[in-house]
C-alpha positions as CSV (number, residue, x, y, z in Angstrom):
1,X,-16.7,-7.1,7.4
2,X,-17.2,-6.5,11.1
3,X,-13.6,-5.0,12.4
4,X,-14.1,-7.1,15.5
5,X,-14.4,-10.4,13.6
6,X,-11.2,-11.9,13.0
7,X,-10.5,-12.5,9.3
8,X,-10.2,-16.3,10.1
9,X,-14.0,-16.6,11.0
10,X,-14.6,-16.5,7.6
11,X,-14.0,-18.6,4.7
12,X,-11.5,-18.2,1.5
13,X,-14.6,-17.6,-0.7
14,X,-16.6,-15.3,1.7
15,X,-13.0,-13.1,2.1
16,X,-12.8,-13.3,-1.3
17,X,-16.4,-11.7,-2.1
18,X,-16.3,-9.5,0.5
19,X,-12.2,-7.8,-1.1
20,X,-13.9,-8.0,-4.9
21,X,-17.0,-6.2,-3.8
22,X,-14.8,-3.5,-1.9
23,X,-12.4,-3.5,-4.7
24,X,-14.9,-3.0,-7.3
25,X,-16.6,-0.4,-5.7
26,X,-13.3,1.6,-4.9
27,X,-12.1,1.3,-8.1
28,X,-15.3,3.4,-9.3
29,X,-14.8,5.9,-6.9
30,X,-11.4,6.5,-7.8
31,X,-11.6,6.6,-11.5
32,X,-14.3,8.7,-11.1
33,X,-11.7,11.1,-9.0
34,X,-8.9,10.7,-11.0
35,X,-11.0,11.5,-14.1
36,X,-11.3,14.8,-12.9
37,X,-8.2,15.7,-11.9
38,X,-8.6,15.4,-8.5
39,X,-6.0,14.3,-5.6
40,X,-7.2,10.9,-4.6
41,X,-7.0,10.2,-1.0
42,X,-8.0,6.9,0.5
43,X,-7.8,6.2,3.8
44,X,-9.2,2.8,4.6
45,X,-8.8,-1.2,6.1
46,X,-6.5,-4.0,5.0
47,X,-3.9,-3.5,2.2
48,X,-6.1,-5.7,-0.1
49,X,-8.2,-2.0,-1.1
50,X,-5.0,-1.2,-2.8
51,X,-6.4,-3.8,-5.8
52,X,-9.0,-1.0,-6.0
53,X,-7.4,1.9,-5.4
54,X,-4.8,1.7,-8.2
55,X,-6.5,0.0,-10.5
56,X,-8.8,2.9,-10.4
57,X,-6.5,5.5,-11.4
58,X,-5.2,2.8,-14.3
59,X,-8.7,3.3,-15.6
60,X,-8.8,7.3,-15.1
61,X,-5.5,7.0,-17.6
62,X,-3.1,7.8,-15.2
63,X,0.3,7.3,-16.0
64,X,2.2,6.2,-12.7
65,X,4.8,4.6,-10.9
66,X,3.7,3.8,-7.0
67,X,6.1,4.0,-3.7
68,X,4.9,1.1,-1.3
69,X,5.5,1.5,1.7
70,X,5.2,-1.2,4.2
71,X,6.9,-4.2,6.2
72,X,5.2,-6.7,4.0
73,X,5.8,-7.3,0.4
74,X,2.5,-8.1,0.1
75,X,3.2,-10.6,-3.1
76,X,1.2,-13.8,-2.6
77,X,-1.5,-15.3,-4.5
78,X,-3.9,-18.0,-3.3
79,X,-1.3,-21.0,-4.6
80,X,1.8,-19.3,-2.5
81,X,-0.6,-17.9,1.0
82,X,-1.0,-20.5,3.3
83,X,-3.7,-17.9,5.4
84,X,-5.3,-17.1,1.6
85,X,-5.8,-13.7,3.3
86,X,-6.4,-11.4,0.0
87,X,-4.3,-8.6,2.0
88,X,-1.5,-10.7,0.9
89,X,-2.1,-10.4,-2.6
90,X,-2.3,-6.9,-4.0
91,X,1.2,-6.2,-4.9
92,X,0.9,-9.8,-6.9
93,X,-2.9,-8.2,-8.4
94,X,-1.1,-4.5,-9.6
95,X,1.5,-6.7,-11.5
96,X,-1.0,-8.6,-13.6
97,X,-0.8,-12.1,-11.5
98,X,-3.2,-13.9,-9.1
99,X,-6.6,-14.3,-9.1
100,X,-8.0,-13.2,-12.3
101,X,-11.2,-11.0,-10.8
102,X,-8.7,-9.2,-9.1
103,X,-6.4,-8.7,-11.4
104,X,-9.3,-7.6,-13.9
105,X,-10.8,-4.8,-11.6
106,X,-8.0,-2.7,-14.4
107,X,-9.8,-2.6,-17.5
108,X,-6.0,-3.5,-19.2
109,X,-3.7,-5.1,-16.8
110,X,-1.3,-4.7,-15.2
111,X,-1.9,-2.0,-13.3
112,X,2.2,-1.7,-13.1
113,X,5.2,-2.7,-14.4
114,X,7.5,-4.0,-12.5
115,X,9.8,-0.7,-13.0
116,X,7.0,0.9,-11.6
117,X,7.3,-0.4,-8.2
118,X,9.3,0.6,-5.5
119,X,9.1,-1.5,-1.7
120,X,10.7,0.1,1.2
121,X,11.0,-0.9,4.3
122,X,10.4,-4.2,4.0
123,X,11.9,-6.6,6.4
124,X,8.7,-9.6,6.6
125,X,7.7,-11.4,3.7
126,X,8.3,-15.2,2.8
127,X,10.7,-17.2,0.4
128,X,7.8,-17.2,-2.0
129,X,7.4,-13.2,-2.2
130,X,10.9,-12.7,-2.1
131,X,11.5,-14.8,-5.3
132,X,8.5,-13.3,-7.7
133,X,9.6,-10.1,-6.9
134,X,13.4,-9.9,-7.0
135,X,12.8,-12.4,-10.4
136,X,10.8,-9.2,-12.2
137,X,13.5,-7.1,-11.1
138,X,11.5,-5.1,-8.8
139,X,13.3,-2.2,-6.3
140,X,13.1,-3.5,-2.5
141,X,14.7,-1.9,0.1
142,X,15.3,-4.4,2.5
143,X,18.5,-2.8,4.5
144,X,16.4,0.0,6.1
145,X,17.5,0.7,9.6
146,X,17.1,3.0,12.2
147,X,19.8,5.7,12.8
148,X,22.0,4.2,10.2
149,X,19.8,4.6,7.1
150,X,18.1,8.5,6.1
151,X,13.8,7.1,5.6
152,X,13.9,11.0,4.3
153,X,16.4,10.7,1.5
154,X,14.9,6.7,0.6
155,X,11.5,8.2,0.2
156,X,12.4,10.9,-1.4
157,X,15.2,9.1,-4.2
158,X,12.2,6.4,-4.8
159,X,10.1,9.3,-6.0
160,X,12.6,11.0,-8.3
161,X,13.4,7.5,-10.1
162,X,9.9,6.7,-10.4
163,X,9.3,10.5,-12.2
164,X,12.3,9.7,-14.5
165,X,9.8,7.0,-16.1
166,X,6.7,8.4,-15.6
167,X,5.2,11.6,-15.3
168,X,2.6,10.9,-11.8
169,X,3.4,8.9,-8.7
170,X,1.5,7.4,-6.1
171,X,1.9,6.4,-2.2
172,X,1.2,3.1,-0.7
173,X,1.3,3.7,2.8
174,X,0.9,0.5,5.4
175,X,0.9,2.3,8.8
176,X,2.6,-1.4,9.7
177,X,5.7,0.0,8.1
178,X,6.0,2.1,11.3
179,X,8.0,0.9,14.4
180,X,4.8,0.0,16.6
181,X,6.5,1.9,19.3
182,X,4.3,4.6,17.3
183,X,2.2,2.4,15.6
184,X,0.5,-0.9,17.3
185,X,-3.2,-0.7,16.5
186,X,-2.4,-2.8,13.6
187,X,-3.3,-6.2,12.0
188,X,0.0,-7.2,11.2
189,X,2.7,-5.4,13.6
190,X,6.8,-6.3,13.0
191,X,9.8,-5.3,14.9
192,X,11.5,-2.4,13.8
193,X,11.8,0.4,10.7
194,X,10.4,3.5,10.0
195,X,10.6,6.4,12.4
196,X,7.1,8.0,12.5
197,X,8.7,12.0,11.8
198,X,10.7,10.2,8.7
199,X,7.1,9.3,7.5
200,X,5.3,12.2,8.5
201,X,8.6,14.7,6.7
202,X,8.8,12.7,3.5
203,X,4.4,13.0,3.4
204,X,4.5,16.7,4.0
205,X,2.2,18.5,1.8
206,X,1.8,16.1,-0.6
207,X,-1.3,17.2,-1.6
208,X,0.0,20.0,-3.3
209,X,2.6,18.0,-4.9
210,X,0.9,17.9,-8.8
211,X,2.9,15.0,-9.6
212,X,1.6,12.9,-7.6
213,X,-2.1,11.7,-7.8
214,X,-2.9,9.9,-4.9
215,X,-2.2,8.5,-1.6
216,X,-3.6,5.7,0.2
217,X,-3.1,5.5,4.2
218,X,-4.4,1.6,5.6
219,X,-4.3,-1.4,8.0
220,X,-5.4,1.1,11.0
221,X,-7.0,-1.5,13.7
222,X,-8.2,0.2,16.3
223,X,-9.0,-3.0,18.4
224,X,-5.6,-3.1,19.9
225,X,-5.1,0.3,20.0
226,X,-5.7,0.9,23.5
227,X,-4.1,3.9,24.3
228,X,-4.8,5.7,20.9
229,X,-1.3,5.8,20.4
230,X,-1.7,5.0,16.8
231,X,-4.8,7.3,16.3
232,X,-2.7,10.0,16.9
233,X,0.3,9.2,15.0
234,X,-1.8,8.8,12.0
235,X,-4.2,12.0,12.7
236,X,-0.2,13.2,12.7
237,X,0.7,12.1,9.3
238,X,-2.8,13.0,7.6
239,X,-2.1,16.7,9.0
240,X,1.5,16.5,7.5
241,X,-0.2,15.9,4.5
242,X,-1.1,19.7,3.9
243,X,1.5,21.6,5.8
């Protein structure tokens, strides 16, 4: 898909095809990865590669509990989305519901329990979202705020309940989770949230951390990104990343 063509010029069916052909083709590339041992690190588009990303490391028989960052919950499927927009849907996908391509790019669905989800900083999602997710019992931070609330300690207490369950991790990591103070070459800015050094401490050599197996950086747009101000927070994180 053409970064400069809105995702509205096309239709449900075309952004459908398009997020099942990049999800399939992730997923590959991942299990292949993951099959070997190696730390997976995606850095990509819209939030909808996730569906490929984890999926992936399901198949490569990783046992994992995943840390989703991001201002979204990212929980619809096509009968709650009033856009339809796939990016929407992956947390819905990992959890075994939505549209059934999707959710089969795991060779056994789910992908994850719902014990095996955290969501922090989270603070745009609808009534729809809100009510799948809390139903399953899954972990949302909602009441993450600047100044008052530690990002560090969050981040770091989500990973040491989700390796109390399971022996790997993974990171989820929508750069729309930042304030866009830092961050605004993004699809879907909101208001507010994560400090960009709260992100870029809690990321800080992760590749060397062996229980987790992978990361996944996304929703970079570098359309309205006119200053490069997110370019170089994120060239800031992905050096973190092996300090």
């Amino acid at each position: 898909m053409n970064s400069h063509q809105k995702s509205s010029d096309y239709s449900v069916d075309q952004r459908r095809t398009h997020v099942l052909h990049v999800g399939s083709w992730l997923s590959r590339i991942v299990e292949i990865a993951a099959s070997k041992n190696h730390f997976v690190l995606v850095i990509g588009g819209d939030h909808s590669i996730a569906m490929g990303t984890w999926s992936g490391l399901k198949n490569a028989d990783k046992d994992f509990g995943l840390i989703w960052i991001d201002a979204h919950m990212d929980a619809h499927t096509y009968e709650t989305s009033i856009s339809k927009n796939p990016h929407g849907m992956p947390v819905a996908v990992l959890l075994g519901v939505g549209d059934g391509e999707f959710v089969k790019l795991a060779k056994n669905p789910p992908v994850l329990k719902p014990a095996s989800l955290i969501q922090t900083g989270i603070r745009s999602y609808e009534e729809e979202e809100q009510e799948f997710l809390e139903q399953l019992g899954v972990d949302i931070s909602y009441h993450y705020k600047r100044h008052s609330y530690n990002g560090l300690d969050s981040l770091t207490k989500s990973k040491r309940c989700l390796l109390q369950i399971h022996p790997y991790y993974g990171v989820s990591f929508d750069i729309d989770g930042i304030d866009p103070a830092y961050c605004p070459g993004t699809g879907t800015p909101a208001d507010g949230e994560l400090e960009l050094n709260d992100v870029i401490q809690s990321l800080k050599g992760i590749l060397f951390d062996t229980s987790c197996v992978g990361l996944e950086i996304v929703e970079y747009n570098p359309v309205p990104d006119h200053e490069q101000i997110t370019f170089e927070s994120v060239k800031k994180i992905i050096a973190s990343l092996v300090a």
